[in-house]
C-alpha positions, -999 to 999 in steps of 0.1 A, spaced: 0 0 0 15 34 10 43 48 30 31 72 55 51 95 78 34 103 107 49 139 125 41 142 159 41 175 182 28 169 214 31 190 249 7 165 272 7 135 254 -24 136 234 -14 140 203 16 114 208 -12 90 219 -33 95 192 -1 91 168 8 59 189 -22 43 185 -24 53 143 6 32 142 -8 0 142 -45 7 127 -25 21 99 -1 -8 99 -26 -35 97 -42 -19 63 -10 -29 50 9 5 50 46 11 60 46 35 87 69 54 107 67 74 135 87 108 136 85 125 172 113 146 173 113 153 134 139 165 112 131 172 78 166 155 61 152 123 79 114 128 67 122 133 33 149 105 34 122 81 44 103 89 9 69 84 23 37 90 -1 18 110 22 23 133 58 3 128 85 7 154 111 -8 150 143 1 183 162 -18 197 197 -17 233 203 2 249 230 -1 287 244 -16 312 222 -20 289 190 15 277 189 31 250 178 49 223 201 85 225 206 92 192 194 74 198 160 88 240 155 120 225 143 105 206 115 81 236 109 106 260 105 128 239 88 103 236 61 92 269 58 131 286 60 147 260 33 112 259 13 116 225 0 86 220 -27 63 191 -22 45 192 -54 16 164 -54 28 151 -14 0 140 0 -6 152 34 -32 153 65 -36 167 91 -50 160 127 -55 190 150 -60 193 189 -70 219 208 -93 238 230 -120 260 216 -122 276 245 -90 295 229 -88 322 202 -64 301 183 -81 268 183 -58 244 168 -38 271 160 -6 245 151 -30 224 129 -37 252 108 -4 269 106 10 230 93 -17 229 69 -14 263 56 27 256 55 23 227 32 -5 240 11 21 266 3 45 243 -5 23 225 -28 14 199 -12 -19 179 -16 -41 178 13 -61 145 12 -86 154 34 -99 183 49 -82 187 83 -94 173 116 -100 193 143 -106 175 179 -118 198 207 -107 187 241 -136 207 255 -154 178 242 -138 147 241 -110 139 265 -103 109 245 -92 122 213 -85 90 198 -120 82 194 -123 111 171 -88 105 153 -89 68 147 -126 67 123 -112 96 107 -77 78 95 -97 48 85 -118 65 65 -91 80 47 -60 62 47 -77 24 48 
């Protein structure tokens, strides 16, 4: 099948749960996966996946993660095209926030630049009303990656 990347930035642990538990529900459909939690993008791009999957929380004021800004400004400083990458993207936050899922839709935006594909319209989870944000995340891949 396909080779997926999945690109974690987490603060809690939700979103490196929800990446965690992609892994094999991905895996099982046949796809080779790999998990990047302290991404670089040399080692992304090395891997030569067909499609991103970001799963990202948002921290502060609609920031994203510390382990993920790296990667995200990596991208967006050396500007490497993606033309036709496939991509998704999986968002957590709090709408209780002015920046809800702030991360999510500064990735999304960053790759859409880039000229990436998105595959499907990004996910956003609200932990104001699910504290289990797998529930939400795991339909969703299957729907679009299986």
């Amino acid at each position: 099948m396909a080779k997926i990347a999945v690109i974690v930035g987490s603060v809690y642990g939700a979103a490196q749960y929800v990446a965690e538990e992609a892994l094999p529900l991905l895996s099982t459909q046949g796809h080779e996966v790999t998990l990047f939690e302290e991404a670089k993008l040399d080692t992304v791009l090395a891997f030569n996946a067909d499609s991103w999957l970001i799963i990202t929380s948002t921290t502060g004021q609609g920031d994203i993660p510390d382990n993920l800004l790296p990667f995200y400004l990596d991208v967006q400083n050396r500007f490497p095209l993606l033309t036709g990458k496939q991509f998704a993207v999986i968002a957590l936050g709090d709408s209780s926030y002015d920046m809800f899922c702030g991360a999510g839709e500064a990735l999304r935006a960053l790759l859409l630049e880039i000229q990436g594909t998105e595959l499907a319209p990004m996910l956003r989870i609200d932990a104001g009303e699910t504290l289990e944000p797998e529930t939400i995340a795991l339909p969703w891949l299957q729907q679009q990656f299986c």
